[in-house]
DRENPA-3360 file (N, C-alpha, C; in nm, 2 decimals, always signed):
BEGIN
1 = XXXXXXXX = -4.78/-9.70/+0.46/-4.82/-9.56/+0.49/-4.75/-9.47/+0.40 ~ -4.83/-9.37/+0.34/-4.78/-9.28/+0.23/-4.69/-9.19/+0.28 ~ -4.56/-9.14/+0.24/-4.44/-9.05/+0.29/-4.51/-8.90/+0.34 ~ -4.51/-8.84/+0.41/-4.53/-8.71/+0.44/-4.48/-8.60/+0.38 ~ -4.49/-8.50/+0.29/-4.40/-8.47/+0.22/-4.33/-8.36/+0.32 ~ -4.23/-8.34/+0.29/-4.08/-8.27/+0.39/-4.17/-8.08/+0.40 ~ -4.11/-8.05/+0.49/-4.12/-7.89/+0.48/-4.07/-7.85/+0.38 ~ -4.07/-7.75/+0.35/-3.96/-7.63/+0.29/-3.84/-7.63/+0.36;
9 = XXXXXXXX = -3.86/-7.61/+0.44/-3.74/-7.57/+0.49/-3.64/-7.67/+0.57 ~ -3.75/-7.83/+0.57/-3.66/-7.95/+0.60/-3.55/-7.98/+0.44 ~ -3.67/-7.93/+0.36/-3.60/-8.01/+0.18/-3.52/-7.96/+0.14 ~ -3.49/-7.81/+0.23/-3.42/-7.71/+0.15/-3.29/-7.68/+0.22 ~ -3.26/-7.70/+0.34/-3.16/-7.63/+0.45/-3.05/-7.68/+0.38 ~ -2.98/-7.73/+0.31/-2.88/-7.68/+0.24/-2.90/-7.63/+0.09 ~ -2.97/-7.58/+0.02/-2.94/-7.43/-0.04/-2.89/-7.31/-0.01 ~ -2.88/-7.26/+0.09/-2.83/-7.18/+0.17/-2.67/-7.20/+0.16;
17 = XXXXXXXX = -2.58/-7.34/+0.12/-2.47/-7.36/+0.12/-2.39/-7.35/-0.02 ~ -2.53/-7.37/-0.12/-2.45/-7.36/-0.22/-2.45/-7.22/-0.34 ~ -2.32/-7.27/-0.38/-2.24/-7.16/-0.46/-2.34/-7.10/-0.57 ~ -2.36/-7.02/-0.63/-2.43/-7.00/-0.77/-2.48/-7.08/-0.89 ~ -2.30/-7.15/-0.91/-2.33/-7.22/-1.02/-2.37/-7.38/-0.93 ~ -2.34/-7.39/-0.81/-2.43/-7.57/-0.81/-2.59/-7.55/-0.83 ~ -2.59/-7.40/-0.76/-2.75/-7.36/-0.71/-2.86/-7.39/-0.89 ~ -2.75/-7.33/-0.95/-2.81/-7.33/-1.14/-2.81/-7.43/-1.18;
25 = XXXXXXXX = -2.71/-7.54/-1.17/-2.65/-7.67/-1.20/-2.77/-7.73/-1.18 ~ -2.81/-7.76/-1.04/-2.94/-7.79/-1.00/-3.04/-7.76/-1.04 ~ -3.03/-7.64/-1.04/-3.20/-7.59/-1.06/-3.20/-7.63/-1.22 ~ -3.14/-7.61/-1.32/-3.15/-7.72/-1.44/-3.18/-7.87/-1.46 ~ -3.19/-7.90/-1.33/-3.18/-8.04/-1.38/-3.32/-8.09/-1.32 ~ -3.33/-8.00/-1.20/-3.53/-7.99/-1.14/-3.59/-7.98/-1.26 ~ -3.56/-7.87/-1.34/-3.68/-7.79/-1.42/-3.69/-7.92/-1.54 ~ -3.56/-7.99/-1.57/-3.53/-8.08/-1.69/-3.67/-8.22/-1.67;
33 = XXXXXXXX = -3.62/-8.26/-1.48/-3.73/-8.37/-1.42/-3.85/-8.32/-1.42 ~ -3.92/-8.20/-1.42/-4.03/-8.14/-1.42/-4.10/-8.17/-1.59 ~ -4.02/-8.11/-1.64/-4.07/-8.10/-1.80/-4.09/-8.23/-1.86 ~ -4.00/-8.34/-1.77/-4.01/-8.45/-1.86/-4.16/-8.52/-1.80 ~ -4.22/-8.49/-1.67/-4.36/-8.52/-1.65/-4.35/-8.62/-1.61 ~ -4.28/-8.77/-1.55/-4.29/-8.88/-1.52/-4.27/-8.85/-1.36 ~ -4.27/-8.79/-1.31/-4.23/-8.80/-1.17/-4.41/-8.81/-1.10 ~ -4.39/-8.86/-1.00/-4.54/-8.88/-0.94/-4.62/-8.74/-0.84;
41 = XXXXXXXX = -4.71/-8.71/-0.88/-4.76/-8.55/-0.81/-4.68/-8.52/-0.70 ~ -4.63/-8.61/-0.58/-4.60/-8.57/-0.43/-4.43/-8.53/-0.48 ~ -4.40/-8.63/-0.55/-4.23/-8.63/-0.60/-4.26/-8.45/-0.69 ~ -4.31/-8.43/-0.77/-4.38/-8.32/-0.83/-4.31/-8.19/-0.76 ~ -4.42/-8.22/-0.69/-4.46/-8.12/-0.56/-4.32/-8.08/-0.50 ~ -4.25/-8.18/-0.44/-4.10/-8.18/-0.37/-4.02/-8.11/-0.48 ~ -3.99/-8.12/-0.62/-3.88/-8.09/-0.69/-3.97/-7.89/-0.70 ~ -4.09/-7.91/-0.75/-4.14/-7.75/-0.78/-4.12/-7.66/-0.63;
49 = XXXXXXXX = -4.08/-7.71/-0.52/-4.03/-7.66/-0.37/-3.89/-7.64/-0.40 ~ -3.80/-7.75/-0.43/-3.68/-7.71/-0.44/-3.62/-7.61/-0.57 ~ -3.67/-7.65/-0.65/-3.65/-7.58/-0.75/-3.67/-7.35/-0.75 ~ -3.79/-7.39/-0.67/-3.83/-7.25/-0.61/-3.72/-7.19/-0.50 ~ -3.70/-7.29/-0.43/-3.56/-7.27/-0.29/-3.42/-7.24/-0.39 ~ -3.39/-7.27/-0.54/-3.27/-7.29/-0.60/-3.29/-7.19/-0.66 ~ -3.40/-7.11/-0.68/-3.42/-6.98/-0.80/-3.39/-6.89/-0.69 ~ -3.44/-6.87/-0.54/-3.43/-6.79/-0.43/-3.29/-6.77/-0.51;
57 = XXXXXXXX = -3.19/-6.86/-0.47/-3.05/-6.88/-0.41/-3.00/-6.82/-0.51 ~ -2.98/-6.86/-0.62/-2.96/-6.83/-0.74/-2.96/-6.67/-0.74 ~ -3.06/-6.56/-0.70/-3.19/-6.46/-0.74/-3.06/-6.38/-0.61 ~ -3.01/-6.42/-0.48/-2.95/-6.35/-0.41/-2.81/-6.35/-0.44 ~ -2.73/-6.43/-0.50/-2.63/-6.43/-0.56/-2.64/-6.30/-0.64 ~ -2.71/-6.34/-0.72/-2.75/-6.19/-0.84/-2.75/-6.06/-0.79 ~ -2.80/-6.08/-0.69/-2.83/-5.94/-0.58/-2.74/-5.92/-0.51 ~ -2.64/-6.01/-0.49/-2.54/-5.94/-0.42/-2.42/-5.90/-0.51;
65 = XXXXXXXX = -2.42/-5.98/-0.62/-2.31/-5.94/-0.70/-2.36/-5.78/-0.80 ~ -2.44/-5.76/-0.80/-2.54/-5.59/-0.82/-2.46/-5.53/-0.78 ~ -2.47/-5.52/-0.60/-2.50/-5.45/-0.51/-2.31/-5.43/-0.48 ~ -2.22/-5.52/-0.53/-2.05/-5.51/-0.54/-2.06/-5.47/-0.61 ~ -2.11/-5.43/-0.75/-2.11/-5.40/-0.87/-2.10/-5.22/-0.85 ~ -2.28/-5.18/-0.81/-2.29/-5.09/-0.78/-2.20/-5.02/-0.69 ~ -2.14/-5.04/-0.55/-2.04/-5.00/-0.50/-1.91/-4.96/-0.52 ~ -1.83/-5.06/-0.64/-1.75/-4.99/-0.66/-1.78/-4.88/-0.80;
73 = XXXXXX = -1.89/-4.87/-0.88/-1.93/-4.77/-0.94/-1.97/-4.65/-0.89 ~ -1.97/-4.60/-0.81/-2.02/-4.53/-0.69/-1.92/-4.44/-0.70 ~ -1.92/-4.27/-0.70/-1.76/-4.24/-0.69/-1.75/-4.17/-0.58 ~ -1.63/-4.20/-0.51/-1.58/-4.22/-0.34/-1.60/-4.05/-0.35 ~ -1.65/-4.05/-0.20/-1.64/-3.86/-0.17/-1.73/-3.77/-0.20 ~ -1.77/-3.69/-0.17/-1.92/-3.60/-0.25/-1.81/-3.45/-0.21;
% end
């Protein structure tokens, strides 16, 4: 019987734990298994999910380090 492929959100529940650079670390090495084209459509499918769940992760890091950025640029008091 052929595998079911995972939710999103079964394949993904820990991205949510990782740091910036494992989230890139990773997502480098998806995009690397992707390009090299040997992987089978459903395997495919799973890595273009995760890889999308590692660019989120990645994408809010970015956004939050802005948004400390911006804050202390901000000048205290009006």
């Amino acid at each position: 019987m052929p595998k079911s492929p995972a939710t999103p959100d079964d394949a993904n529940a820990d991205v949510a734990a990782l740091s910036y650079e494992q989230a890139r670390d990773e997502l480098v090495q998806v995009v690397a298994r992707l390009e090299a084209g040997s992987a089978p459509l459903e395997d495919s499918l799973a890595l273009w999910e995760r890889g999308e769940a590692l660019a989120a992760r990645c994408q809010q890091w970015l956004d939050g380090a802005r948004e400390r950025l911006a804050a202390v640029r901000e000048p205290t008091g009006e």
